[in-house]
C-alpha positions in Angstrom: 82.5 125.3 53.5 85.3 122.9 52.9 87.8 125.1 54.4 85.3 125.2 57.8 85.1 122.1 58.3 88.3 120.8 57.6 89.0 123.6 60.9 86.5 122.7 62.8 87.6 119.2 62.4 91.2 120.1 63.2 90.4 122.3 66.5 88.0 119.3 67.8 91.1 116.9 67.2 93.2 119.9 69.3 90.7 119.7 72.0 90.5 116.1 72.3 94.4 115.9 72.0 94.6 118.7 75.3 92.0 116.9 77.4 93.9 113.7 77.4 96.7 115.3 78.6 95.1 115.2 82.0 93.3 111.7 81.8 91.0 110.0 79.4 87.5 112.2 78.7 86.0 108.9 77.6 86.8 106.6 80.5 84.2 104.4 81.8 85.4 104.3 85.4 86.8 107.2 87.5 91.0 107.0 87.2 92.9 108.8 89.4 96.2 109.3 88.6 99.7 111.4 90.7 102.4 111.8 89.0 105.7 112.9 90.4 105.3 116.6 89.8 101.7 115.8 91.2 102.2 113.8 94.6 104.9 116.9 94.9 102.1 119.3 95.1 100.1 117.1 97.2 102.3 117.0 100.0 102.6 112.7 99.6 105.6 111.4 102.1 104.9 107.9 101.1 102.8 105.6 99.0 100.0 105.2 101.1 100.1 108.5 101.7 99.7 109.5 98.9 96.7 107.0 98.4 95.0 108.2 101.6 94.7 111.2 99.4 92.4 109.6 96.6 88.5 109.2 97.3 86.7 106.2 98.1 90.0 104.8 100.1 90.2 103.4 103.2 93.7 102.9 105.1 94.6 100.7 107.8 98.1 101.8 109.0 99.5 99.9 111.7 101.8 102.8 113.0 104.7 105.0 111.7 107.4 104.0 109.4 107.5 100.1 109.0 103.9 99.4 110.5 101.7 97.5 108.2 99.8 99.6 105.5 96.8 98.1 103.5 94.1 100.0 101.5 90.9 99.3 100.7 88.5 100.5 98.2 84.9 101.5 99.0 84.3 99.3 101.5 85.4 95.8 99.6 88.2 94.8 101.8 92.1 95.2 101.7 91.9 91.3 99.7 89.8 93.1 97.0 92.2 95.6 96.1 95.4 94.6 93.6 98.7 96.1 93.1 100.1 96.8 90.2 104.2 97.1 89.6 104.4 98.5 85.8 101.7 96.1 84.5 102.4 92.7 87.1 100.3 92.0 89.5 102.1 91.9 92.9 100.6 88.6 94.4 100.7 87.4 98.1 98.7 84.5 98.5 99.9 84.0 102.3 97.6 86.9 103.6 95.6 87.9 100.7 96.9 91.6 100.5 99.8 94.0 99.5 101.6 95.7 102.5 102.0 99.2 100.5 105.1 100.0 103.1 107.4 97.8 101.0 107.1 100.3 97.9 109.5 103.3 98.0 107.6 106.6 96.5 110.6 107.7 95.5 111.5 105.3 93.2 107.6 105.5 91.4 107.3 108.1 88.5 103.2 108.0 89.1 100.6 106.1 90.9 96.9 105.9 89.6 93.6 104.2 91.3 91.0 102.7 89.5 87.7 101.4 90.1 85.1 99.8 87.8 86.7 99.2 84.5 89.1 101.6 83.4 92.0 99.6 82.1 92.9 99.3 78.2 91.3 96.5 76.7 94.3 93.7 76.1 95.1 93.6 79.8 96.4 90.6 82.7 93.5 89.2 83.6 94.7 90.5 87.0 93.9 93.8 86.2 90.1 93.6 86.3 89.3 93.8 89.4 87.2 95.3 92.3 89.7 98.0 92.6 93.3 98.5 91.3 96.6 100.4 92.4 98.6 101.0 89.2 102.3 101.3 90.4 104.8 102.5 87.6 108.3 102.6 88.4 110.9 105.6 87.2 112.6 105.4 83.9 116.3 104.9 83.8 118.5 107.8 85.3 121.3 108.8 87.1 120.8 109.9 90.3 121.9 110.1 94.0 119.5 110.8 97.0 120.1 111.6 101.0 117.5 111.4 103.5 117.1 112.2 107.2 114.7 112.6 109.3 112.7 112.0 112.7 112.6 108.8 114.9 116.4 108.5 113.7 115.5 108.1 110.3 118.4 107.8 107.6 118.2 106.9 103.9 120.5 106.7 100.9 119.6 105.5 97.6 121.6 106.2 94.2 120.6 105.3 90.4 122.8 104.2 87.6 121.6 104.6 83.7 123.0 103.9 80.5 121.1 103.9 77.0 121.8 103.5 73.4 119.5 104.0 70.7 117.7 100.6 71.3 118.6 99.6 74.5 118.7 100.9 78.4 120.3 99.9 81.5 120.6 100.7 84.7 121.0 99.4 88.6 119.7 101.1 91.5 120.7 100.3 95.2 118.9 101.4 98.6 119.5 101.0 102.4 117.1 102.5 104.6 117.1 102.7 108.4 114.7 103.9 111.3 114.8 103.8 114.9 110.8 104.3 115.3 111.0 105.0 118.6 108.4 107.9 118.5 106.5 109.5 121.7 103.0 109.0 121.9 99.9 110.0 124.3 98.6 106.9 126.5 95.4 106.9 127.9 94.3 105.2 130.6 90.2 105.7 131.8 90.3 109.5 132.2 94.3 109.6 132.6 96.7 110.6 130.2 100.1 110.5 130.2 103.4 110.4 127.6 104.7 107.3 126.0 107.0 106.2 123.7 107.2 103.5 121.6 110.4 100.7 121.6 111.4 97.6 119.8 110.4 99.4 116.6 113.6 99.2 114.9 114.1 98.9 111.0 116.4 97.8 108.4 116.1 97.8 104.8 118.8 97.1 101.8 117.6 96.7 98.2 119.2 96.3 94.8 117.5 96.2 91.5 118.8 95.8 87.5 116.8 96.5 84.8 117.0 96.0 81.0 114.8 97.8 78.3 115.3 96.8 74.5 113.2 98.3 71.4 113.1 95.9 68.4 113.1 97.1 64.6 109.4 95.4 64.9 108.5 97.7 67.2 108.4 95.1 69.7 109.7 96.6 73.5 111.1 94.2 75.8 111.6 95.1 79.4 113.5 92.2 82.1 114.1 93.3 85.6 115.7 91.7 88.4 115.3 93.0 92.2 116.0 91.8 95.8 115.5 93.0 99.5 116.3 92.4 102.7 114.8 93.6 105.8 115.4 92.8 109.8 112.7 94.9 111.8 111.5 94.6 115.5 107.5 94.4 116.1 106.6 96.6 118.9 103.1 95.2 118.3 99.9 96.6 120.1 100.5 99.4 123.3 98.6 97.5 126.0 98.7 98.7 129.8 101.4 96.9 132.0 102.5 95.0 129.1 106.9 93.8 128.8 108.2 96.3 125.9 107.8 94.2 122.5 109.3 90.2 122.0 108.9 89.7 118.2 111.2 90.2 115.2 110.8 89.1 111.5 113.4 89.0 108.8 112.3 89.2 105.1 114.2 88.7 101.7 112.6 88.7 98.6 113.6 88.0 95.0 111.7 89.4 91.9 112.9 88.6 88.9 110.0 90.0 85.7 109.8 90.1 82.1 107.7 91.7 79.8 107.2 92.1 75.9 104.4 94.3 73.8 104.2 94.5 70.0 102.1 96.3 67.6 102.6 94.3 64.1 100.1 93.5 61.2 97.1 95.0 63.2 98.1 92.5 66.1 98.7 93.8 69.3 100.6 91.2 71.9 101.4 91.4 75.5 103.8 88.8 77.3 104.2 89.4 80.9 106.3 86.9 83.4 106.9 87.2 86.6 108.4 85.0 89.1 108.9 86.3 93.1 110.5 83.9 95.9 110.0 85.4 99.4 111.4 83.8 103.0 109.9 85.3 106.8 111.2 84.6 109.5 109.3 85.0 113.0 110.8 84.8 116.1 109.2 85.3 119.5 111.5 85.6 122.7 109.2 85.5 125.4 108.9 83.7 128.6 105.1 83.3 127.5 106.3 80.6 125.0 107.3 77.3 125.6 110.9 76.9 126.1 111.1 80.7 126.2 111.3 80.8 121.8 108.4 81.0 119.6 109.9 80.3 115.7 108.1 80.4 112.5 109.3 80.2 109.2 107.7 80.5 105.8 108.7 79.9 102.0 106.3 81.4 99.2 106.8 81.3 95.8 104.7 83.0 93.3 105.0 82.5 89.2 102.7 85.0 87.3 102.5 84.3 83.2 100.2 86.5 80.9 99.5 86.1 77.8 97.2 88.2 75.6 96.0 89.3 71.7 93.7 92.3 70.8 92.4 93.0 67.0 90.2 95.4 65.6 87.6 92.8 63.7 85.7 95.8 62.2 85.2 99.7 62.2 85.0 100.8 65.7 85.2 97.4 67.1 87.9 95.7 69.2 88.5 92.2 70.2 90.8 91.0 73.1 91.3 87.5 74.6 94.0 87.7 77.3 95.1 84.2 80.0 97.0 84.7 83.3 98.4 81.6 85.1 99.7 81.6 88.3 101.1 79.2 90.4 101.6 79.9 94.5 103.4 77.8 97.0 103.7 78.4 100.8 106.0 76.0 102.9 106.6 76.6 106.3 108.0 74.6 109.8 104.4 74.6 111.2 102.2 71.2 111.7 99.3 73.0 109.6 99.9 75.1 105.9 103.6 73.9 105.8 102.7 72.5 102.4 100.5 73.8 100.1 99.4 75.2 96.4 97.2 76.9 94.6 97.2 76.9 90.7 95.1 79.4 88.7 93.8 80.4 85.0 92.2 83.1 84.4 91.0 83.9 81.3 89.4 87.5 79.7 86.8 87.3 76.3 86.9 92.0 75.8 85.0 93.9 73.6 84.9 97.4 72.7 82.9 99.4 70.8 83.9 103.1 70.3 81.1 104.9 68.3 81.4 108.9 67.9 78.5 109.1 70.8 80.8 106.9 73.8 82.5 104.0 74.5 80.8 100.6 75.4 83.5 97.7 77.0 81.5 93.8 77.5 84.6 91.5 79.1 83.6 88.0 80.1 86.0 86.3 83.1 86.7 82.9 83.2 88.4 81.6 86.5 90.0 78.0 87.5 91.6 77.4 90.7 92.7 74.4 91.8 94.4 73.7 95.4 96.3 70.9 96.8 99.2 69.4 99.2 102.0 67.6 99.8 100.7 63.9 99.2 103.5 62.8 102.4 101.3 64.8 104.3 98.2 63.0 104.2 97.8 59.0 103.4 95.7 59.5 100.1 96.3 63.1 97.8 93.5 62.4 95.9 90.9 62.2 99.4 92.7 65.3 100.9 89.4 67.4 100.2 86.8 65.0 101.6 89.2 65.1 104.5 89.5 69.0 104.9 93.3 69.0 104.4 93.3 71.0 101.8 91.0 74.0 100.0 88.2 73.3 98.2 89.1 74.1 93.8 86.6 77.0 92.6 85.7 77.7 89.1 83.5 81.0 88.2 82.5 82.5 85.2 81.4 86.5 85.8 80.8 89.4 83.1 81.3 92.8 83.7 79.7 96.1 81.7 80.7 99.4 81.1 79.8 102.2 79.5 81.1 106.3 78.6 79.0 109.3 76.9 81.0 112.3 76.7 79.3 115.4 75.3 81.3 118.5 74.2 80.0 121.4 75.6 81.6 125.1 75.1 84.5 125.2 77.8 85.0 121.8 78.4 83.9 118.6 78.0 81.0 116.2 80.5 81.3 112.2 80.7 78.4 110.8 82.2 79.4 106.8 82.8 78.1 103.6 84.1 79.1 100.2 85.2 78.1 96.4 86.3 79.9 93.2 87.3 81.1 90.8 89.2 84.3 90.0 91.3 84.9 87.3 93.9 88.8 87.3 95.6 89.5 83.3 96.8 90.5 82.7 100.4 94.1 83.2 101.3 96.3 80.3 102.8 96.2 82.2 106.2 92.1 81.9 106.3 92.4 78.3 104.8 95.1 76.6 106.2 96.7 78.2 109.6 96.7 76.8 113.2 93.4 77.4 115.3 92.4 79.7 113.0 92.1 78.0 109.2 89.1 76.5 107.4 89.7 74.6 104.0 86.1 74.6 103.4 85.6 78.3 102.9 84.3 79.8 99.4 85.3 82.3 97.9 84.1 86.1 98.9 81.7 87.1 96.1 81.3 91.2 95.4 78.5 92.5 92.9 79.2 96.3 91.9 77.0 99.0 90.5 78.3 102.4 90.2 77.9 105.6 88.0 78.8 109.1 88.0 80.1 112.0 86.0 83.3 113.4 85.0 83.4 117.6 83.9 87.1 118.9 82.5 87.6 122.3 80.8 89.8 122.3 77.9 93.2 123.2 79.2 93.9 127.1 78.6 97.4 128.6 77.2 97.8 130.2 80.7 97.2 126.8 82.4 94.2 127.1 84.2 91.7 124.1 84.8 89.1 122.7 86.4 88.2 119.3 86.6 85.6 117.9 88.9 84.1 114.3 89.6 81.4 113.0 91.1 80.2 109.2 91.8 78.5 107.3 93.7 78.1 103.1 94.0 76.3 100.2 95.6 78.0 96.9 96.5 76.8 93.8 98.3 79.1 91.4 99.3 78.0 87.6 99.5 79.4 85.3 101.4 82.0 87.7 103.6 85.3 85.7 105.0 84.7 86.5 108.8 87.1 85.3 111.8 84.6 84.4 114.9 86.3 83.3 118.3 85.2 79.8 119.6 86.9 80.7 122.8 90.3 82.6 124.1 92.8 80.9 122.0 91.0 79.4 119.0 90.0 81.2 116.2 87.3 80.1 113.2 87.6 81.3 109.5 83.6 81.0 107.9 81.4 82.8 105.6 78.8 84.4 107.2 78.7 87.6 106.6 77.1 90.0 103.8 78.0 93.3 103.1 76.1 96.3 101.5 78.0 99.2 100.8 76.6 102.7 99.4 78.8 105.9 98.9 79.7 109.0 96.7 82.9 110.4 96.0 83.7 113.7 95.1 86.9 115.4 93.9 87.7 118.7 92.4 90.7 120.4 91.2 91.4 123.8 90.3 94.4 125.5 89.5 95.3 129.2 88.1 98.5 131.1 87.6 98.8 134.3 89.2 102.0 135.5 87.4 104.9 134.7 85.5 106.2 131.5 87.2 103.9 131.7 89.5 100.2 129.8 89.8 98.2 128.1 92.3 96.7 124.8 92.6 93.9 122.9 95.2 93.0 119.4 95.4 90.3 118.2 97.7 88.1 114.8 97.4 85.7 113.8 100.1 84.1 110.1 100.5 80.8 109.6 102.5 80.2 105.5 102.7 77.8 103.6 104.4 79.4 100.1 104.8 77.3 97.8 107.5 76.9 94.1 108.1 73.9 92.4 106.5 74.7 89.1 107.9 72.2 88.3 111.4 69.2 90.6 112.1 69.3 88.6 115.8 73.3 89.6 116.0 73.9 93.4 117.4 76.5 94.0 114.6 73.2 93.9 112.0 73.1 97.3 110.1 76.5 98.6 111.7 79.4 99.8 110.2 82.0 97.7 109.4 85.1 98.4 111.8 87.9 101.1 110.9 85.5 102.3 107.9 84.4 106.4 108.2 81.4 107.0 107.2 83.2 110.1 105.9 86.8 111.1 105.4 88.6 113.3 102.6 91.9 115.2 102.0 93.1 118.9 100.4 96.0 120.0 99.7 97.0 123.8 98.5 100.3 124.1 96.5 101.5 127.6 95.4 104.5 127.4 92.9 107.2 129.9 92.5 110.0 130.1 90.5 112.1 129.8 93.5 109.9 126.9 95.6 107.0 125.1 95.7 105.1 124.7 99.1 102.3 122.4 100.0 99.3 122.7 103.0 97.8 119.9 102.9 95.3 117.9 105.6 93.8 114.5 105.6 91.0 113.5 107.9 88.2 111.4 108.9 85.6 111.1 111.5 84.8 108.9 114.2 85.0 104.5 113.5 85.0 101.9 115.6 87.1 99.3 116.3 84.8 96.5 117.0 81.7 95.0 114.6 78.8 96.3 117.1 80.3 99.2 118.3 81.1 98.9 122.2 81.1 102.6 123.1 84.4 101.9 124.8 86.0 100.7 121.3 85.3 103.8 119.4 88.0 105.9 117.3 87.5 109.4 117.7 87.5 112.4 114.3 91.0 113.1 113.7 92.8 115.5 111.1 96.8 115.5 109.9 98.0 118.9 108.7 101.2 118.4 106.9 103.6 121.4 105.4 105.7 120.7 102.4 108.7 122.9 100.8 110.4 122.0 97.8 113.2 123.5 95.5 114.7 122.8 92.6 118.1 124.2 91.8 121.7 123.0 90.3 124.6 121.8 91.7 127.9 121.1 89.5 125.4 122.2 86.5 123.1 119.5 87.4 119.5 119.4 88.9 119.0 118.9 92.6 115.6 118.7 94.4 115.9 120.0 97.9 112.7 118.8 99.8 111.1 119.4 103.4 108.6 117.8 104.6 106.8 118.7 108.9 104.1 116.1 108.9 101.6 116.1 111.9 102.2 120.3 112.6 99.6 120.4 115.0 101.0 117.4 117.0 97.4 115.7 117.0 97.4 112.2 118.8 95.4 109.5 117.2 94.8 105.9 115.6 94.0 105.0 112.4 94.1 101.3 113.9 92.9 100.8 117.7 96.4 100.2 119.9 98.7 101.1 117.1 99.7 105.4 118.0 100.3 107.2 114.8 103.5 109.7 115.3 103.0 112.9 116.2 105.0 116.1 114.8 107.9 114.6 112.9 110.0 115.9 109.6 112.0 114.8 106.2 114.7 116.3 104.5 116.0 114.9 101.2 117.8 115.8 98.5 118.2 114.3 95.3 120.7 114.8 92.7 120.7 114.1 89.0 123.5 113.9 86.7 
């Protein structure tokens, strides 16, 4: 009877071990998570490609290669969605979001989207919120890549590596160019005609140095220092009889991050630092501005330090306390936000208890913020509130509850899950401070989330196949929504007035099978059906409408077949019909679209060392449409790369 147990105990740990080889059975929020080999058999061209490709996301892409990318999460907003870059939260307190074009995939080994709470216990305070992009970069390697492709687009990119026992180094450099120019379909009333777009041009130069050290304590400390530089033209939005495009902006950003975990004495500690310096500069040549030149330039830094401690205090029981502050500074030549900060704790009370029957996670979140300006700017600092010259401070306490059940069951194993909290994402300097279009005496946008769903994942067989499928569905209600209203044509007004209610279920399945030696096939499909409206006004005709640029239904699939020789991809992403505008003027509205993409890949070797060959036909059915009113998305267009390790 001994003997029995003792197996039975050994398989279960087996099948627990081969579950959470393809995610965490026991999570209390849905995770999603590509890794290379993975946005390979998706078909993924770029990061928010590859995101479009996740349920419960909603993209806003501004147009081709350059254009501004921002993702949203069931219906919260683009501001209620963080980035993370291996762990550190990628702040931009200017406009409240992350443009996703500024990450190269090809430098990320994975990408992962959470929602709820499915983070480890000692995290950044950072990391708990409405909806998170977990970014983690490639481990040190030595590689060259080539890349060219349509709209005059030419990339090369090569990674140095060199490791010891203990330590690991490496620099990596990139320059990427694109002309952008890309044809398009213009309509016109009933007319349609060909376009192209112009002034779209691109340039982009980074270099990065990392350094990854392993102590006898095993302590791991990881310091990495990046920069970029980038010129690009801004064709800005196609309108009829318009001059081709005026604007230009030049960017150059510095990084510079630490970070250092240890595991000692039953004391787990997390150090994470991050400091990031970024200059724009905007220039407008146009006769529509005075003296024919419109010039803007802004200064932001950002300093991000995280400190946190996590200790089991009894069987099954886990305590964390983790404190992020940040500091964030925006300068600029303009008469308005040319001088402002914001500084912020943030601090995170966790508990965990893992019983045999699930997993139940209590966090408490503790936030300070304090604004302020330059005291030459106004003749007393200390009345610059009362006066509306600067932000108002905000301080919020807001708990948050999750829960897991798994239950074995013969082939596989079912989570059922649950969870409650609060978020709230603070005004960004744009909606507080800028020109005729500011308001200091916003608060901050408050976001109440209930959601709960299902997770079923056969045990993984010898042969490889699976199935894993999801299912979930959620309510939010946003509270006092940041809103821009229009007091007339050139002045703008920043208030809260709006509430949101969101309800939706995603749904993702994937299957895959071999059908021979070297051979299998896999499918990936999600779908999202959302019902995001405005709650704000009865007496207003956006009441009980869908919020702008949201589908009530969207989704992606993707069919890879592998062979020992190459891998190819079919893949489609879609949605159906939005509109542009809060109450839905018939003349505003977006119609159903649907990308089919085609992917080919090979691996072979070249002096005795690996080379991936890839292509990549995105758009095969040439299908015109917008994701964003007045921004054209490119129509049949291509990638070839290759990349060589040695």
């Amino acid at each position: 009877m001994v003997s029995d147990t003792l197996t039975r105990h050994i398989r279960g740990e087996a099948r627990a071990a081969a579950l959470r080889r393809y995610g965490d059975p026991d999570a209390s929020a849905p995770r999603w998570t590509l890794d290379s080999a993975a946005l390979q058999r998706r078909g993924a061209v770029s990061l928010a490609d590859a995101l479009r490709r996740l349920p419960g996301v909603n993209l806003r892409d501004y147009g081709g290669a350059g254009g501004l990318k921002t993702v949203s999460v069931r219906g919260l907003g683009a501001a209620h969605t963080t980035v993370l870059l291996d762990g550190l939260p990628m702040h931009d307190a200017r406009s409240g979001q992350v443009d996703l074009s500024a990450f190269d995939l090809d430098r990320l080994s994975a990408i992962a989207l959470t929602t709820g709470d499915d983070t480890p216990l000692l995290a950044p305070v950072a990391a708990l919120g409405a909806a998170v992009v977990h970014l983690r970069s490639s481990p040190a390697a030595r590689w060259v890549q080539a890349e060219v492709g349509s709209f005059g687009r030419l990339r090369a990119a090569a990674r140095w590596a060199s490791a010891t026992a203990r330590q690991r180094f490496g620099v990596a450099a990139a320059a990427d160019y694109a002309d952008n120019d890309y044809p398009f379909l213009l309509r016109n009333g009933e007319r349609t005609r060909s376009a192209q777009r112009t002034h779209s041009r691109r340039t982009t130069a980074a270099l990065e140095a990392d350094l990854h050290h392993r102590f006898r304590n095993n302590g791991q400390l990881t310091a990495r220092l990046s920069c970029t530089t980038q010129r690009q033209d801004l064709p800005g939005p196609v309108v009829l009889y318009a001059p081709p495009g005026t604007e230009e902006v030049r960017e150059d950003r510095w990084t510079a991050t630490l970070t250092y975990t240890a595991d000692t004495c039953g004391w787990e500690r997390q150090l994470l630092a991050r400091h990031h310096y970024r200059y724009s500069h905007y220039a407008d040549r146009s006769s529509r501005q005075p003296g024919g030149l419109l010039v803007q330039d802004y200064r932001h830094h950002d300093t991000f330090l995280s400190l946190g401690l996590a200790r089991d205090i009894a069987p099954r029981l886990r305590l964390a306390y983790a404190a992020d502050v940040t500091h964030a500074a925006l300068r600029s030549n303009l008469n308005t936000d040319r001088a402002v900060q914001r500084l912020s704790l943030r601090q995170a009370l966790s508990l965990r208890h893992a019983p045999p029957w699930g997993r139940l996670t209590l966090r408490f979140v503790h936030d300070l913020h304090r604004n302020c300006v330059d005291s030459t700017l106004v003749a007393d600092a200390s009345l610059a509130w009362q006066s509306g010259q600067v932000a108002r401070d905000v301080r919020r306490l807001t708990p948050r509850l999750s829960a897991a059940f798994p239950f074995s069951i013969a082939r596989g194993r079912l989570t059922l899950r649950f969870h409650a909290g609060e978020t709230f994402r603070l005004p960004s300097f744009t909606e507080s401070y800028y020109f005729h279009y500011g308001n200091t005496r916003l608060r901050p946008e408050r976001a109440r989330q209930w959601g709960s769903g299902l997770t079923f994942q056969t045990l993984p067989h010898p042969s490889g196949r699976l199935l894993v499928l999801t299912f979930d569905g959620y309510l939010h209600q946003v509270r006092d929504r940041i809103v821009s209203v229009p007091y007339n044509l050139f002045i703008w007004r920043t208030t809260n007035r709006g509430r949101v209610r969101a309800l939706g279920l995603d749904l993702t399945l994937r299957v895959r099978r071999p059908l021979g030696t070297g051979h299998s096939i896999e499918f990936n499909t999600n779908a999202s059906w959302q019902r995001v409206v405005d709650r704000s006004d009865a007496t207003e005709r956006s009441y009980n409408c869908q919020l702008p640029y949201t589908p009530p239904a969207s989704g992606a699939a993707a069919l890879a077949w592998e062979a020992p020789w190459c891998t190819a991809t079919l893949s489609t992403t879609w949605a159906t019909r939005r509109w542009a505008t809060p109450d839905h003027v018939a003349t505003t509205d977006l119609p159903p679209y649907a990308e089919v993409n085609l992917s080919l890949s090979r691996r072979t070797t070249f002096l005795r060392h690996p080379i991936l060959l890839r292509l990549d036909l995105t758009n095969l059915t040439g299908h015109s449409y917008e994701v964003v009113r007045r921004y054209p998305m490119p129509g049949r267009a291509f990638r070839l790369s290759a990349q060589w390790r040695f």
